[in-house]
N, C-alpha and C positions, 0 to 999 in steps of 0.2 A: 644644485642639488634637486633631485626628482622626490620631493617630498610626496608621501602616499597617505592619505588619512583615514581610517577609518572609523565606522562610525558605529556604535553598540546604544542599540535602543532595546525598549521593553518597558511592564511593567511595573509599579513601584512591588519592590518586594520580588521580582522574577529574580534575579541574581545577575543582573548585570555590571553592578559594579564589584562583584565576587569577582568576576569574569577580567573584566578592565584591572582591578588591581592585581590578581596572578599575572598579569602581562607586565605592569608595570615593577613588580617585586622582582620578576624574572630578571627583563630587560636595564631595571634601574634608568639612568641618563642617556643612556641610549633610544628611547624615544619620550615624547611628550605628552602628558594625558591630559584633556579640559572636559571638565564636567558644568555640564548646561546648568545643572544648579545654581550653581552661582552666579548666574546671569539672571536668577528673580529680578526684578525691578527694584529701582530705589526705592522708599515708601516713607523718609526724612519728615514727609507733610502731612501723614497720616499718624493720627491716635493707635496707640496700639490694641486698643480693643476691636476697630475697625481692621489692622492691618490679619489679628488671628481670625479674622471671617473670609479672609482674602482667598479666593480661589485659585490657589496656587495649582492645578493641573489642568489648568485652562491654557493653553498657547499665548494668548492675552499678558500672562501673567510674565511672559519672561520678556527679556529684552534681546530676542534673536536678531534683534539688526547690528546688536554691537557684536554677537557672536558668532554670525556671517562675516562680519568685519575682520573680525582677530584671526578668524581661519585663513581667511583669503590672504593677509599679510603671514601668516606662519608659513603657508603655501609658498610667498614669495622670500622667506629668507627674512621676515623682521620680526624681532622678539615681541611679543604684546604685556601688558598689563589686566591680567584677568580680574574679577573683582575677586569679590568672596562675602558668602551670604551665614550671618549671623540667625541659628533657627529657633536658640533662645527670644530671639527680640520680632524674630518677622523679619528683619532688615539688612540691607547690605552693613556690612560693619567698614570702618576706615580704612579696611587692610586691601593690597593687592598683592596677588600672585605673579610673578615673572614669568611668563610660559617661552623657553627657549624654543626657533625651529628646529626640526630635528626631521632626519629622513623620516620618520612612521612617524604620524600623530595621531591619539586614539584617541574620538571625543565620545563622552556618554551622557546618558538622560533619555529620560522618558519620553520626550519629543523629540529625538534629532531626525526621525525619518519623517516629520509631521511637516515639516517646511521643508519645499519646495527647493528651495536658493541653498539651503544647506544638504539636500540631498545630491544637487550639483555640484558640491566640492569633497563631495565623499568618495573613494577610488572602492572602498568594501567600505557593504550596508550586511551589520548584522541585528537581528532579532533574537532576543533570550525572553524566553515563556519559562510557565512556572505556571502549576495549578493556583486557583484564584486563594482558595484556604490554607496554600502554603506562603502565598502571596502577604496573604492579611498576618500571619502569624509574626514573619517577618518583621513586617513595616510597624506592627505593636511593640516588637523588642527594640528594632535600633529608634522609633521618637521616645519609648520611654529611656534606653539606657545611652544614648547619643546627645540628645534632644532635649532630654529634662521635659516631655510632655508628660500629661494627666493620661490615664486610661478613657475616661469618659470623653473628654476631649479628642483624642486620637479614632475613638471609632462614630463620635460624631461628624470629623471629621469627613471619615472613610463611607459613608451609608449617602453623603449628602454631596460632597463633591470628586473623590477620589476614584469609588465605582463607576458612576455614570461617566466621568469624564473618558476613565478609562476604556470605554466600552463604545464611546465618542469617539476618542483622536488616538488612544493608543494602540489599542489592538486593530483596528484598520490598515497602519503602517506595519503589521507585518508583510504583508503582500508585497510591500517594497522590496523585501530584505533581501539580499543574493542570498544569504545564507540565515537559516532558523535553528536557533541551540536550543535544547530541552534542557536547563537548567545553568546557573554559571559554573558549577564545580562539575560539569562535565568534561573526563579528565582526557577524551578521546578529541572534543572537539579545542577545548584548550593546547591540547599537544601539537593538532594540527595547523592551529594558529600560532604558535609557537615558533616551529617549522617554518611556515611561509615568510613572516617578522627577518627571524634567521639569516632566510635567504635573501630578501628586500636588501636585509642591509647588508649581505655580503655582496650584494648586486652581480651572482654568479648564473650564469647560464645553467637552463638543466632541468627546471621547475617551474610548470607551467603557473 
C-alpha cells in the first residue's frame, strides 16, 4: 500500500482542525487522522499547579519522537497506539487510540511543519491561517466550552505563551507549506482536497 500522508498545520484557532475533520466526516474509515495534540508529554510527576504553567506551544512540550515513530510505522502498514491528552487535568489520560494504516493519513497540529523528521514523511504540507482576532476568539470558545477553562486563565495564557510562541515556531512554518488555506471552512480549497483524497484512493490515472 503506497500510503500518502498529509500534514495540516497552522495556528491555534486558524481552523485547521475545521478543515482535518470535514475530510475525516467525508471520507469516514477510509483514511486515518492523528492529531499532534495528543502527543503533549506525560506530566504523571508533575503537581498540577505546575503542570497549568506548562508551556504547551513550545515544540519542547510535545513528544514528537513517538509521533515520528507512529507515522513511519502507519507509513509501513502497522497500526500504532496513539495516546490521548486529557486538557481538563494537564495530562495524558490512561486511554489510547488505535490508529489503523490507511492509504491517506491526515496529521494535524500546530507544529507538524515545525520538525524537520516529520516534515520528511509528509507527501502534502498544508498551512491554514486565519486572522490573529479571529484566531483568539476561537481558541476563547472551544477551552471554555471543550476544556472547562476559566476566561482569565485562557487569555493569560494566550498574551504570555500562545502569541509569542506563535510568532516563534508557527507562523515561520508556513513557508514550508505546498499549499496555504485562508481559513478551514474554505469550501473551494476543501473541495479541492476532497478531489485529490478521491482519486489517491481510487489510484486512477488522469490527475496530476
Amino acid at each position: 500500500m503506497n500510503t500518502v500522508i498529509i500534514g495540516v498545520a497552522g495556528g491555534t484557532g486558524s481552523g485547521k482542525s475545521t478543515f482535518t475533520n470535514r475530510l475525516k466526516n467525508y471520507f469516514g474509515d477510509q483514511i486515518s487522522v492523528v492529531y499532534h495534540d495528543n502527543y503533549y508529554k506525560c506530566q504523571d510527576n508533575i503537581p498540577f499547579e505546575q503542570r497549568v504553567k506548562t508551556n504547551y506551544d513550545h515544540p519542547d512540550a510535545l513528544e514528537t519522537d513517538l509521533l515520528v515513530e507512529h507515522l513511519t510505522d502507519l507509513k509501513n502498514g502497522k497500526a500504532v497506539k496513539c495516546p490521548v491528552y486529557d486538557y481538563t487535568v494537564h495530562n495524558r489520560s490512561d486511554k489510547f487510540i488505535e490508529i489503523q494504516p490507511r492509504k491517506i493519513i491526515v496529521v494535524e497540529g500546530i507544529m507538524v511543519l515545525q520538525d524537520e523528521r516529520v516534515r520528511n514523511l509528509l507527501d502534502i504540507k498544508v498551512y491554514v491561517e486565519a486572522d490573529a482576532d479571529e484566531r483568539i476568539l476561537r481558541r476563547v470558545l472551544r477551552d471554555v466550552e471543550e476544556r472547562g477553562r476559566d476566561l482569565r486563565g485562557i487569555i493569560d495564557q494566550y498574551l504570555t505563551t500562545v502569541k509569542p510562541m506563535h510568532y516563534l515556531y508557527v507562523e515561520p512554518t508556513r513557508a514550508k507549506a505546498d499549499i496555504v488555506i485562508n481559513s478551514g471552512k474554505n469550501d473551494v480549497a476543501y473541495d479541492l482536497f476532497r478531489h485529490k483524497i478521491e482519486w489517491l484512493l481510487a489510484d486512477e490515472p488522469g490527475m496530476p
